[in-house]
C-alpha positions as CSV (number, residue, x, y, z in Angstrom):
1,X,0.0,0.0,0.0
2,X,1.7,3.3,-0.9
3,X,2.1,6.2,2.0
4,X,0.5,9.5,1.4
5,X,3.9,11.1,2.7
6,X,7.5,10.9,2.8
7,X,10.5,12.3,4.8
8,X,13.1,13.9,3.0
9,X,16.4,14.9,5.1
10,X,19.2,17.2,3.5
11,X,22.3,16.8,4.7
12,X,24.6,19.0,5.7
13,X,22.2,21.0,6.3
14,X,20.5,18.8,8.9
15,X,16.8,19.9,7.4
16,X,13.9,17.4,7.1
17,X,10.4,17.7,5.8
18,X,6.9,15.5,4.7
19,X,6.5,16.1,0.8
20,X,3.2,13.9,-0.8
21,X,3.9,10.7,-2.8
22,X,5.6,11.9,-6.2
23,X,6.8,15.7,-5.3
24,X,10.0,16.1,-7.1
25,X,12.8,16.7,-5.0
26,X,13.1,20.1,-6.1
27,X,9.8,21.0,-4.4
28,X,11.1,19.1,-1.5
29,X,14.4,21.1,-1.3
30,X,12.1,24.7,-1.3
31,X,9.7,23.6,1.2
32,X,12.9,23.1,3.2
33,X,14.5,26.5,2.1
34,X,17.0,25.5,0.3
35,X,16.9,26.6,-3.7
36,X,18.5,24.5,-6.1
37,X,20.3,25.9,-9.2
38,X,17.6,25.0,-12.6
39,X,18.4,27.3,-14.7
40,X,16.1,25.2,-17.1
41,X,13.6,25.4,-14.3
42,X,13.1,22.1,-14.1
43,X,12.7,20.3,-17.5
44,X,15.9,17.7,-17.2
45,X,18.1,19.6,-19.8
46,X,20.7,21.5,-18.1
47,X,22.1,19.0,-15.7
48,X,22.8,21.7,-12.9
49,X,20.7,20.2,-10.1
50,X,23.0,17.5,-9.1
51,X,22.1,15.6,-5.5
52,X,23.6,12.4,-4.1
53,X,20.9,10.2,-2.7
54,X,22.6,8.2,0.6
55,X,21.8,4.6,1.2
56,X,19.3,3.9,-1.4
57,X,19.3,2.6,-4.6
58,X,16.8,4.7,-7.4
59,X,16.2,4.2,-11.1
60,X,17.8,6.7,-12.8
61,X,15.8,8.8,-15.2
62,X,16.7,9.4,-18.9
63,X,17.5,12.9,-17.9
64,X,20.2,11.2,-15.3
65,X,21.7,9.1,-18.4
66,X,22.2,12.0,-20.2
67,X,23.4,14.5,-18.1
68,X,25.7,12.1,-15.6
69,X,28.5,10.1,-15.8
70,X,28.1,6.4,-15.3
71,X,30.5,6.7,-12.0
72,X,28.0,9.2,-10.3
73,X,24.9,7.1,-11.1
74,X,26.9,4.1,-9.2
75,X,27.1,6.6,-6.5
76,X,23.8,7.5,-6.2
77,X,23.7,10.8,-7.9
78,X,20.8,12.3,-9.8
79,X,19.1,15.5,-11.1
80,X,16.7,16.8,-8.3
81,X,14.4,18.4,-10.8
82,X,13.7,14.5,-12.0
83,X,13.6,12.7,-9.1
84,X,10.1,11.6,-7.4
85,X,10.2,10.9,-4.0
86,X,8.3,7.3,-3.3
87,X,10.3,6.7,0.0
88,X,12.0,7.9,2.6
89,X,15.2,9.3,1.7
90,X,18.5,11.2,2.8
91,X,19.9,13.6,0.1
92,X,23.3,15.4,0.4
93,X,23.5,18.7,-1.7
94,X,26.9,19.6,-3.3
95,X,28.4,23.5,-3.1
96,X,27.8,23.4,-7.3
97,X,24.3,22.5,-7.0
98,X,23.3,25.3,-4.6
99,X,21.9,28.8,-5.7
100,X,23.8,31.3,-4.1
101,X,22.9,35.1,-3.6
102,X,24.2,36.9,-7.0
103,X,26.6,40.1,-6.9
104,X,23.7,42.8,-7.5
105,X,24.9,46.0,-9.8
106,X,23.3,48.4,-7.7
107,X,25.1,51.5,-8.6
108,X,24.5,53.7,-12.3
109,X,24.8,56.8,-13.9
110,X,22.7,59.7,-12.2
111,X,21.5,63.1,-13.1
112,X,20.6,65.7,-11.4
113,X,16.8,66.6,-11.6
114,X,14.4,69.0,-10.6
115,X,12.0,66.8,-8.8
116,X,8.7,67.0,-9.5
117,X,6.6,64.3,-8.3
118,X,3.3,63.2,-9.0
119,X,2.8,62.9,-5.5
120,X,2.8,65.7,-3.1
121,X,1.3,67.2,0.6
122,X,-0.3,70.0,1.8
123,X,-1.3,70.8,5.1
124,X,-4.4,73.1,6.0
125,X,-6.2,74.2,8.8
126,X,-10.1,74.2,8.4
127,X,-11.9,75.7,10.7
128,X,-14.9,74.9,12.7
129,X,-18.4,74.8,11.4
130,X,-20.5,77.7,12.3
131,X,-23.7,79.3,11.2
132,X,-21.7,82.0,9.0
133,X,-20.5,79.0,7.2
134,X,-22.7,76.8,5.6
135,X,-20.6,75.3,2.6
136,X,-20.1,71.0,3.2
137,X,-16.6,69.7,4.4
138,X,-15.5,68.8,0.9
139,X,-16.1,72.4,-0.5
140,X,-14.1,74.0,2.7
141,X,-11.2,71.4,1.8
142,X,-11.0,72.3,-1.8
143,X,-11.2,75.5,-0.4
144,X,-8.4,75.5,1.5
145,X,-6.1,73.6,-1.1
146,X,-7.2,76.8,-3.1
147,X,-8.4,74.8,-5.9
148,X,-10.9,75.3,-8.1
149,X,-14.6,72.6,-7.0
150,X,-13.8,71.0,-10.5
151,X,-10.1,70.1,-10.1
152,X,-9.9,68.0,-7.7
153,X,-11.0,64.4,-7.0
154,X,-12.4,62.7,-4.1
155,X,-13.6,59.6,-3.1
156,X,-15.6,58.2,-0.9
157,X,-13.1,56.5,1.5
158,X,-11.3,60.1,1.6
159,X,-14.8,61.6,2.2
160,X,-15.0,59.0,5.3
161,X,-11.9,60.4,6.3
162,X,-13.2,64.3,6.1
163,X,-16.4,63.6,8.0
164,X,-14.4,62.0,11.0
165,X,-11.9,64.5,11.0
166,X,-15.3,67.6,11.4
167,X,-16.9,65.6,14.1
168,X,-13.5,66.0,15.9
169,X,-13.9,69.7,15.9
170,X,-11.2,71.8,14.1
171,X,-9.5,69.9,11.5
172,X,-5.7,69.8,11.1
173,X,-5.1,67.9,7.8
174,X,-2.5,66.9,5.5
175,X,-3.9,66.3,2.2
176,X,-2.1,63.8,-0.4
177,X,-2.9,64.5,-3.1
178,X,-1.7,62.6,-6.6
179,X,-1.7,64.9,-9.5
180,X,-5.8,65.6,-9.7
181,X,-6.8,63.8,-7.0
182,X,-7.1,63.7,-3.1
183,X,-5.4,60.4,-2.2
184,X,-5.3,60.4,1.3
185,X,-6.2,62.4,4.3
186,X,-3.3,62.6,7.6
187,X,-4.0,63.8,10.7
188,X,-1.4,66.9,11.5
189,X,1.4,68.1,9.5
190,X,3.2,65.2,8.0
191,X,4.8,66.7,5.4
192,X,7.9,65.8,6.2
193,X,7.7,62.4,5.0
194,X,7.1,61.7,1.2
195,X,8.6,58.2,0.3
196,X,8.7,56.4,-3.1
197,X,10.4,53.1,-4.1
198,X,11.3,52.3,-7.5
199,X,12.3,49.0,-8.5
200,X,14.1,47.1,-11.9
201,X,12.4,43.7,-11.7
202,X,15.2,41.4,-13.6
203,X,14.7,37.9,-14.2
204,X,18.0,37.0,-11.6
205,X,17.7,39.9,-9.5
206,X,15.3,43.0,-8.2
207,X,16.9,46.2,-7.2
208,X,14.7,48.7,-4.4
209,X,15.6,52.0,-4.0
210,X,14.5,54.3,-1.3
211,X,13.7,58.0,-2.5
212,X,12.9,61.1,-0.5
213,X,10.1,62.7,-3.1
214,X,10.9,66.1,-1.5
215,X,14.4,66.2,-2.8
216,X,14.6,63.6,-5.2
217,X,17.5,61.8,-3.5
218,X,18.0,57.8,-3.4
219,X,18.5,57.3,0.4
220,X,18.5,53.5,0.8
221,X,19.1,50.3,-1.6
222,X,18.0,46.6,-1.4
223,X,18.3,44.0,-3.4
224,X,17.3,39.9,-3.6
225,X,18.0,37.1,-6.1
226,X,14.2,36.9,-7.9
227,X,12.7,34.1,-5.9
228,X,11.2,32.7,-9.8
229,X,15.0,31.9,-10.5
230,X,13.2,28.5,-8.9
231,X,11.3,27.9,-11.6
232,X,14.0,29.0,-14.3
233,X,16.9,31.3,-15.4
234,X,15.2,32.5,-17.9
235,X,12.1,34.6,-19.0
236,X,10.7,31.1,-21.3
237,X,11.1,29.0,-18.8
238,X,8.8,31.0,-16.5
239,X,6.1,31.3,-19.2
240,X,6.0,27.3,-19.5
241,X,5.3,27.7,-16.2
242,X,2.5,29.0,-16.3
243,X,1.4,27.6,-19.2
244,X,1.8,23.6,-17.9
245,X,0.5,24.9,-14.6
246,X,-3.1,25.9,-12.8
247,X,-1.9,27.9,-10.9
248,X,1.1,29.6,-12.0
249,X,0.6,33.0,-12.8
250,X,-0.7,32.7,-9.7
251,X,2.2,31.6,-8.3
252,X,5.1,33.5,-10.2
253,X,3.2,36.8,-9.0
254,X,3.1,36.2,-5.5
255,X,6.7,35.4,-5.5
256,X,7.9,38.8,-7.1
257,X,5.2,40.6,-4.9
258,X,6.8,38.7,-1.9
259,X,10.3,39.8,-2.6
260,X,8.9,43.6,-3.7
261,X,7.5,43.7,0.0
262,X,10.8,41.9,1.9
263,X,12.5,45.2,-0.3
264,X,9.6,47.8,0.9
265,X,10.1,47.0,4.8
266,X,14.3,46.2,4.7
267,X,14.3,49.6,2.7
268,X,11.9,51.4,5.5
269,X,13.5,49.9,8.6
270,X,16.6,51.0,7.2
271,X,15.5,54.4,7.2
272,X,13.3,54.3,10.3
273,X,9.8,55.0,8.7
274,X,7.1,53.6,8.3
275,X,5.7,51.3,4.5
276,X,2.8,53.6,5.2
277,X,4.7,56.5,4.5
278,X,5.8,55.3,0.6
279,X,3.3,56.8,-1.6
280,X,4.4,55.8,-5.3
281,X,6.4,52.7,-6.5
282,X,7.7,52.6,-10.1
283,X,8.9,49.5,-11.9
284,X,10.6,48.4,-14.8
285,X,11.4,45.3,-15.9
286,X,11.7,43.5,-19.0
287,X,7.8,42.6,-20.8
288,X,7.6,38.9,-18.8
289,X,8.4,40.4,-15.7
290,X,6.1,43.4,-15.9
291,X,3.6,40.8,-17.2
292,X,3.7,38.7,-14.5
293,X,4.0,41.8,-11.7
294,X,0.5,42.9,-12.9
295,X,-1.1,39.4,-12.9
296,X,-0.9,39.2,-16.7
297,X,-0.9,35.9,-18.6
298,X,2.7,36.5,-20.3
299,X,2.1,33.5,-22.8
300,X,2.0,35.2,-26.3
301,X,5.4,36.4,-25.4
302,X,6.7,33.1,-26.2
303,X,4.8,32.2,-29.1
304,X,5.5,33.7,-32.8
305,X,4.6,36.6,-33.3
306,X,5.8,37.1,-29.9
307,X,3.6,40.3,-28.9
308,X,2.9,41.3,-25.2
309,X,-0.6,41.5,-23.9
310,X,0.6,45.4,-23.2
311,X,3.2,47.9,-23.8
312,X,1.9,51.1,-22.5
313,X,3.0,52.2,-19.5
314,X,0.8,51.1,-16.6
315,X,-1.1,52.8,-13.4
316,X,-2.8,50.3,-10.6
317,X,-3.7,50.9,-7.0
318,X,-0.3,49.6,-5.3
319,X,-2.7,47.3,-2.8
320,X,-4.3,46.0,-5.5
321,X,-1.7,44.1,-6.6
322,X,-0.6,43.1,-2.8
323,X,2.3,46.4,-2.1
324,X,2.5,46.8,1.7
325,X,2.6,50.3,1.3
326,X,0.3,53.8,1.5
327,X,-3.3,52.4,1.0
328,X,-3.3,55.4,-1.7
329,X,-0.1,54.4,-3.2
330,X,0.0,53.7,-6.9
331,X,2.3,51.6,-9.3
332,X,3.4,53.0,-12.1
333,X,5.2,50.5,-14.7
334,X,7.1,52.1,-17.4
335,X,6.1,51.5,-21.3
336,X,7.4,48.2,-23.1
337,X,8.5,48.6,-26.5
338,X,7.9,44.8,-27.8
339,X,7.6,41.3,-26.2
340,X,11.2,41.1,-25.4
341,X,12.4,44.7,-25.1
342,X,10.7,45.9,-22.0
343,X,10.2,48.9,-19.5
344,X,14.2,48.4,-18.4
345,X,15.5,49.2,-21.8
346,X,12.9,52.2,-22.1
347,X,14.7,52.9,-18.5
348,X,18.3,52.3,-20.3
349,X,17.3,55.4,-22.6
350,X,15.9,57.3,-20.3
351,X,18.9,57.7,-17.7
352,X,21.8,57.4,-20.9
353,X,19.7,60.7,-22.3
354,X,20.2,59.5,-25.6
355,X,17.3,61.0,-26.8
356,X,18.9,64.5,-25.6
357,X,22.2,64.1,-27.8
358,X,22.9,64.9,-31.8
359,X,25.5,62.1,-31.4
360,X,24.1,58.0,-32.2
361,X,24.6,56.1,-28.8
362,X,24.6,52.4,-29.1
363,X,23.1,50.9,-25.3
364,X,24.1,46.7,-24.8
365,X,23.0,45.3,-21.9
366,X,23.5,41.7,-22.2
367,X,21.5,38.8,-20.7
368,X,19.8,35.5,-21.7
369,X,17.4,38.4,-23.8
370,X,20.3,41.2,-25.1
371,X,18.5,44.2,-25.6
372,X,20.5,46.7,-27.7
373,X,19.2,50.3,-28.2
374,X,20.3,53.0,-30.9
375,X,19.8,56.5,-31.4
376,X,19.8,60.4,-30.6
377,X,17.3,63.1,-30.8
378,X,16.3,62.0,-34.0
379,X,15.6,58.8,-34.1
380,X,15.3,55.4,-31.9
381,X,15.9,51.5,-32.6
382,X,15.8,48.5,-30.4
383,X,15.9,45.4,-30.8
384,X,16.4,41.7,-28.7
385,X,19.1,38.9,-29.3
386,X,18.3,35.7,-28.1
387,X,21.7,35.2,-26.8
388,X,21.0,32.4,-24.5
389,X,22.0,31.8,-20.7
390,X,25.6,31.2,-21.5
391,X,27.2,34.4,-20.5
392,X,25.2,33.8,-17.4
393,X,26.9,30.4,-16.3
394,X,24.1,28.4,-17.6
395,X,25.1,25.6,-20.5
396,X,28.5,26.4,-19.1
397,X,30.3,22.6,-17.6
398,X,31.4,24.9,-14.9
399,X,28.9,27.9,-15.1
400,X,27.8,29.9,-12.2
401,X,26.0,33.5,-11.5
402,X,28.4,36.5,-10.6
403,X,27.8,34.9,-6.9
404,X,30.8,34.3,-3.9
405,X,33.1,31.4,-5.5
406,X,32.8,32.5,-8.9
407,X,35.8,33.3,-11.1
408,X,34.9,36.8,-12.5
409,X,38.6,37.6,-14.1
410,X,41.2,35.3,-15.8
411,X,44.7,36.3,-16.7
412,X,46.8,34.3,-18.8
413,X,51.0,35.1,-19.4
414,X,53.6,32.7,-17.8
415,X,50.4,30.9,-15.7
416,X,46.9,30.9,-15.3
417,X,45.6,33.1,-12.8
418,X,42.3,34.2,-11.5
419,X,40.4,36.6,-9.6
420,X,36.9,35.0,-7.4
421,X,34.0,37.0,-6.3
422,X,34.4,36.9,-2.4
423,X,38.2,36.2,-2.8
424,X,37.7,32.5,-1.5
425,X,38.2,29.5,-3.5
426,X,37.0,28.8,-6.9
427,X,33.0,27.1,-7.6
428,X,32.6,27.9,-10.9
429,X,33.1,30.5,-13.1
430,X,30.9,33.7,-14.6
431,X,29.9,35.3,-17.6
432,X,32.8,38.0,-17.0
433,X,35.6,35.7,-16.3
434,X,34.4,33.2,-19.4
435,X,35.0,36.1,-21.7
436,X,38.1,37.3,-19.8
437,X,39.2,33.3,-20.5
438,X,38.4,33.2,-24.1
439,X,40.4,36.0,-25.3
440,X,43.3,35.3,-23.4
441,X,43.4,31.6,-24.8
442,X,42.9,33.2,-28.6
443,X,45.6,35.0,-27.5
444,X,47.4,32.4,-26.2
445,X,46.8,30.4,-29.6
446,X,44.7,27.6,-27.5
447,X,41.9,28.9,-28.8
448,X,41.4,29.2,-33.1
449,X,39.3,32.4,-34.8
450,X,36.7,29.3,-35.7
451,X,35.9,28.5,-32.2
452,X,38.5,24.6,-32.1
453,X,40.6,24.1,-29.2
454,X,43.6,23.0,-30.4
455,X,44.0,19.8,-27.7
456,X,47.6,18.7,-25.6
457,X,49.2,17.7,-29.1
458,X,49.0,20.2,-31.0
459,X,49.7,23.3,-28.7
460,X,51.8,26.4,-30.1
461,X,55.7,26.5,-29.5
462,X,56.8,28.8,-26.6
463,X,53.4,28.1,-24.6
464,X,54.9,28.4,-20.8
465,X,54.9,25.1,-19.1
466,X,52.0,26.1,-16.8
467,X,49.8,27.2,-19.2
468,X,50.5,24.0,-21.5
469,X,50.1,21.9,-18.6
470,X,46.4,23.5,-18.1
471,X,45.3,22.1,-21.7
472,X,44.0,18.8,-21.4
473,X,41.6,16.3,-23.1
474,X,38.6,15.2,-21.0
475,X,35.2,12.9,-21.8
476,X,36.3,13.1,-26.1
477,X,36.6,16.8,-25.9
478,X,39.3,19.2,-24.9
479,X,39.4,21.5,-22.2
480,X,41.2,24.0,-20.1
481,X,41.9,23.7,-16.3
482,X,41.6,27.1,-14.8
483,X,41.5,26.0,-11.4
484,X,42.6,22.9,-10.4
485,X,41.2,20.2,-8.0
486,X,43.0,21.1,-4.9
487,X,42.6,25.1,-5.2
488,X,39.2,24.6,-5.7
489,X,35.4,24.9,-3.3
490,X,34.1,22.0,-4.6
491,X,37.4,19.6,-4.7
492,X,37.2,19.0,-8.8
493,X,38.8,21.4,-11.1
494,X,36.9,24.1,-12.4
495,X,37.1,23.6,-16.5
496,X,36.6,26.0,-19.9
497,X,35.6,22.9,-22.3
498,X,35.2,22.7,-26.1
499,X,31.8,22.3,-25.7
500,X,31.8,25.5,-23.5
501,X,33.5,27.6,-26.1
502,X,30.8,26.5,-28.7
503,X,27.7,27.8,-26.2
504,X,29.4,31.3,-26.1
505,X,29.8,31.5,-29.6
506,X,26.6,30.8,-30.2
507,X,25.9,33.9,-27.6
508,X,27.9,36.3,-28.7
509,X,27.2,35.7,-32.1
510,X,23.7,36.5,-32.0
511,X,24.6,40.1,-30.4
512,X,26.7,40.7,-32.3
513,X,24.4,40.4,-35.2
514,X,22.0,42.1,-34.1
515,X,24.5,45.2,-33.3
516,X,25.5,44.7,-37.0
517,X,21.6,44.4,-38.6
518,X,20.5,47.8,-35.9
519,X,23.5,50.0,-36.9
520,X,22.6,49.4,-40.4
521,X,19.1,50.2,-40.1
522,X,20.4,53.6,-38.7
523,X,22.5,53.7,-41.3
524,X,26.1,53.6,-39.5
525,X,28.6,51.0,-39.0
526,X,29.4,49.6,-35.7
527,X,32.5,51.8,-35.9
528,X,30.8,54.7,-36.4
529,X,28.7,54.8,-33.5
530,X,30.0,57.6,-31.2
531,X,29.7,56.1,-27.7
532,X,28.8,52.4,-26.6
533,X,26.9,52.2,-23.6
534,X,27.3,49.1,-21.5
535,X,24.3,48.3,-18.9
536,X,23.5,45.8,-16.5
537,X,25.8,43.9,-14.1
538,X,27.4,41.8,-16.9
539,X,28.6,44.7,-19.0
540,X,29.8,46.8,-15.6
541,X,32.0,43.9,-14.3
542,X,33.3,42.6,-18.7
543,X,36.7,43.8,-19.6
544,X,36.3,45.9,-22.8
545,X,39.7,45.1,-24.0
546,X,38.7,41.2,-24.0
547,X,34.7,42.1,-25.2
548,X,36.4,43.4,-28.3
549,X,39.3,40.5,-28.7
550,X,36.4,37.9,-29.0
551,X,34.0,39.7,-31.4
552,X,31.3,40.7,-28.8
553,X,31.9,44.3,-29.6
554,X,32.9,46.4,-32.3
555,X,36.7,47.2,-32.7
556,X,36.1,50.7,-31.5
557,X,38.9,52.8,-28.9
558,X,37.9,51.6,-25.5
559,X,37.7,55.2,-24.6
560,X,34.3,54.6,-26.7
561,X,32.6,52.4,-24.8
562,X,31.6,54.1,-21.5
563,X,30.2,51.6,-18.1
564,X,26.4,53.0,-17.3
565,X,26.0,50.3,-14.6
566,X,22.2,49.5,-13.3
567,X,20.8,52.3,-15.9
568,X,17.2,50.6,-15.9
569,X,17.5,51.4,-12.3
570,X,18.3,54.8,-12.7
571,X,15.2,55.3,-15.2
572,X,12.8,54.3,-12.8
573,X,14.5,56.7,-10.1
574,X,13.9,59.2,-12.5
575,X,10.1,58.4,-13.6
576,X,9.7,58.4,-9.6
577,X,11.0,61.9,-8.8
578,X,10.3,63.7,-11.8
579,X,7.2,63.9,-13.6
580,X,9.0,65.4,-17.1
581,X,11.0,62.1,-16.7
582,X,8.1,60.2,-16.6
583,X,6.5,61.5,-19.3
584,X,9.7,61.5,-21.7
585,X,9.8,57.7,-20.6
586,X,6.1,57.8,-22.0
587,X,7.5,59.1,-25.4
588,X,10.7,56.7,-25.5
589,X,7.9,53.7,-25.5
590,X,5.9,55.5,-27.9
591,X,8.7,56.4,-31.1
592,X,11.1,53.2,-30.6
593,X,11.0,51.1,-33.6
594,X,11.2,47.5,-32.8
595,X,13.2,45.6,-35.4
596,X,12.4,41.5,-34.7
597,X,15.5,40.1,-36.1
598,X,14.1,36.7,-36.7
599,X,12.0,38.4,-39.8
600,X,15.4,39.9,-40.9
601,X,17.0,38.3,-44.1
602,X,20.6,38.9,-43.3
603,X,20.1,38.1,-39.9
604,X,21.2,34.6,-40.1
605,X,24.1,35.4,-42.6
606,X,25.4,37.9,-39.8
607,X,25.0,35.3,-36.8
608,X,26.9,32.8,-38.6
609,X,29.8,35.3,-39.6
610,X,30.3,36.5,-35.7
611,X,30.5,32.8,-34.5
612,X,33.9,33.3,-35.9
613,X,36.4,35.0,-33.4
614,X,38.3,37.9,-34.7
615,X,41.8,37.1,-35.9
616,X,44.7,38.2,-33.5
């Protein structure tokens, strides 16, 4: 007779819980708090959610066959996402297999603006009710806004709020008001405290930011790893979600809405206020997550021709969508241009102020999606590379987030050296450092412009010894040692493989092309473009020097391409504070053309040309 339940214990972390008959271990492992790495979000094909099951024997799945080595079946290791608990088990979880908090780009470029929010206070004194005086509560308020009867809104909640405040006798007040309307009603003067958050919702991480409305400053940050990184690295992923599932909109929402709250009160404990106290949130985000945020079935996203439910920017009650903040608090969600270039690129081009310059800008920000923006005054063009999750670990043997243990830099001259987030030993290695590898082994002559790693027997003459020694041939393919076995966190050497090399070629390839296919549209080469504008944490922490060596960028002076770091961020400071800002965000969503390169006819000429590495 089969039991309803099961026990599953983790070890070492000495956690145990009851999952029903035929819960993957995945689910198991979250009910327990402990999240996995899936960057495939569970369907069997990335092979990143290794556990060792102790002292019991289990069928492997065809997932395990593919993805394991016949040695690590015999010990009992499988792919959480595939197994199904039908006993009682013990699981031990290695360092590789555990999601670990990601190095969050917090910082960006700023301008100074004269804030202007939609939200402000004014205090007023209205006095008692006598017989000189016959005009009703609302009238005296408008009254003592000094605003015309017709201007103003009022509801009935903020009626409710009026009539209490008469029967108290005279009425000190501090209206809140939101552009035409009367949002709220405070007892005494509390205009000393105007909060807004704004938010970029990525698909790894969301970014809060504290700002003081009055002034317009940022006074606190907080970030998280996106809690849906459980169901998937990347924005497809999340979408079959919902599709294969009841309940998963649902689901997904309540997660991001969870992590926006844990932001909201770290944010105003921080600051020693009160969530009450934040008036207006803004968001951006790219389409999915904005989708998803407002309860919106992101599925046509996914599915040719790939158009999002919306793209104009978006104003909901805050509560409404479950905000612990002002009970008069709206959202406001910046425009999308298209179904994969969302509110953070129309951010990207708000806070770069390309739209304020003669000169053409080209913006990059490079993810699984990577968004590239060109333009000036004139004119605007975006467009979305499906570059894949490789320059974000995932496909990668030994591919991790930016997160403590991974390699960000690699050097290569007499030996191999590199540099690891939290200056620890070595888990893995991140987008950064795999690009930082690639051009110094084309450099090195390890590495040929058509993407072949030359294997032990064929190296170049006058290799150093250390660096020949690192060139080995593993499993029918060969590979790179960048850290060996005893230097490394997880006791087995951290590898660059052939297979590897072929994953980022395929990434960079793709935006590469579609820089090429945008800058032509404009009617400029690559070259020509005055300033390249790197966003996102992956083009702060890149090396430009080894972004041009392997092709990713145009062969431009590095003095060319200029570090804007979390600009999405920045945009949705900016739409916060400054209504202007918001409005010219409004316009950005409005005039950018979307090109979708998958309708272009050279875009598959150009993707196959920038597989190819540069020559030396």
């Amino acid at each position: 007779m089969t039991r309803d339940t099961y026990r599953v214990s983790f070890q070492p972390d000495g956690r145990s819980v009851f999952v029903l008959h035929g819960s993957k271990l995945v689910e198991a492992a979250g009910r327990a708090g402990i999240i996995l790495n899936t960057p495939c979000g569970g369907e069997g094909s990335c092979g990143k959610c290794k556990v060792e099951v102790l002292d019991c024997a289990l069928e492997p799945s065809q997932a395990d066959l593919r993805h394991l080595s016949e040695e690590e079946i015999a010990r009992g290791v499988r792919l959480a996402c595939q197994l199904e608990v039908d006993r009682d088990i013990v699981i031990t979880i290695p360092e590789s297999t555990r999601m670990f908090e990601q190095v969050v780009l917090t910082e960006s470029i700023d301008h100074a603006i004269t804030p202007d929010p939609q939200v402000r206070k004014a205090y007023l004194e209205i006095a008692e009710t006598d017989s000189t005086d016959l005009r009703s509560g609302v009238d005296r308020l408008k009254d003592a806004l000094h605003a015309e009867h017709n201007e103003l809104e009022i509801d009935l909640p903020r009626i409710r709020q009026l009539g209490t405040a008469m029967n108290s006798g005279a009425c000190k007040l501090t209206a809140v008001l939101n552009g035409a309307k009367i949002a709220g009603l405070e007892t005494g003067d509390t205009r000393g405290s105007l909060w807004g958050v704004a938010f970029d919702i990525g698909t790894t991480t969301v970014v809060g930011y504290l700002v003081d409305l009055k002034s317009g400053h940022r006074v606190g940050l907080a970030s998280r790893t996106n809690p849906q990184v459980h169901f998937g690295d990347d924005v497809v992923s999340r979408i079959n979600y919902v599709e294969k599932h009841e309940h998963g909109l649902e689901e997904l929402s309540s997660r991001i809405v969870t992590c926006l709250n844990d932001i909201v009160l770290e944010l105003a404990d921080a600051a020693q206020i009160d969530p009450a106290h934040v008036y207006e949130v803004t968001a951006v985000g790219n389409s999915t997550m904005t989708h998803i945020l407002l309860g919106i079935d992101p599925s046509s996203i996914a599915h040719a021709p790939y158009v999002s439910v919306f793209s104009q920017s978006a104003e909901v009650e805050a509560r409404s969508v479950g905000l612990e903040v002002s009970e008069s608090a709206i959202l406001h969600v910046l425009p999308n241009v298209a179904g994969f270039v969302g509110s953070d690129t129309v951010g990207v081009i708000l806070a770069s102020q390309m739209t304020h310059r003669d000169e053409v800008c080209l913006a990059v920000d490079i993810g699984t999606n990577g968004e590239v923006a060109i333009g000036n005054r004139e004119r605007l063009i975006a467009c979305s590379a499906a570059a894949g999750p490789a320059f974000e670990g995932a496909r990668i043997r030994h591919g991790m987030r930016a997160a403590e243990g991974a390699i960000s830099k690699v050097m290569i001259d007499e030996a191999i050296e590199c540099n690891v987030i939290g200056g620890g030993r070595a888990a893995g290695i991140c987008g950064s450092g795999i690009i930082d590898a690639l051009a110094g082994l084309l450099n090195a002559g390890i590495i040929e412009p058509t993407g072949r790693m030359v294997g032990p027997g064929g190296l170049p003459a006058g290799l150093p010894d250390a660096v020949r020694r690192a060139v080995v041939s593993l499993d029918g393919q060969n590979a790179v040692v960048l850290v060996d076995s005893h230097a490394s966190k997880t006791g087995e050497p951290v590898l660059l493989t052939q297979r590897d090399v072929r994953e980022v070629q395929l990434a960079k390839g793709a935006i590469r092309a579609g820089i090429e296919v945008i800058c032509t549209e404009f009617g400029l080469k690559p070259t020509e473009v005055t300033r390249i504008l790197l966003a996102g944490g992956f083009g702060n922490f890149v090396r430009r020097s080894s972004a041009k060596r392997i092709g990713l960028l145009p062969d431009v002076p590095t003095s060319r391409i200029e570090f804007i770091g979390n600009a999405a961020a920045a945009g949705a400071r900016m739409a916060l504070a400054c209504r202007n800002c918001r409005g010219e965000a409004e316009e950005i969503g409005r005039r950018t053309e979307y090109m979708e390169l998958a309708n272009m006819a050279d875009f598959q000429a150009l993707f196959a040309e920038h597989m190819v590495f540069p020559e030396g």
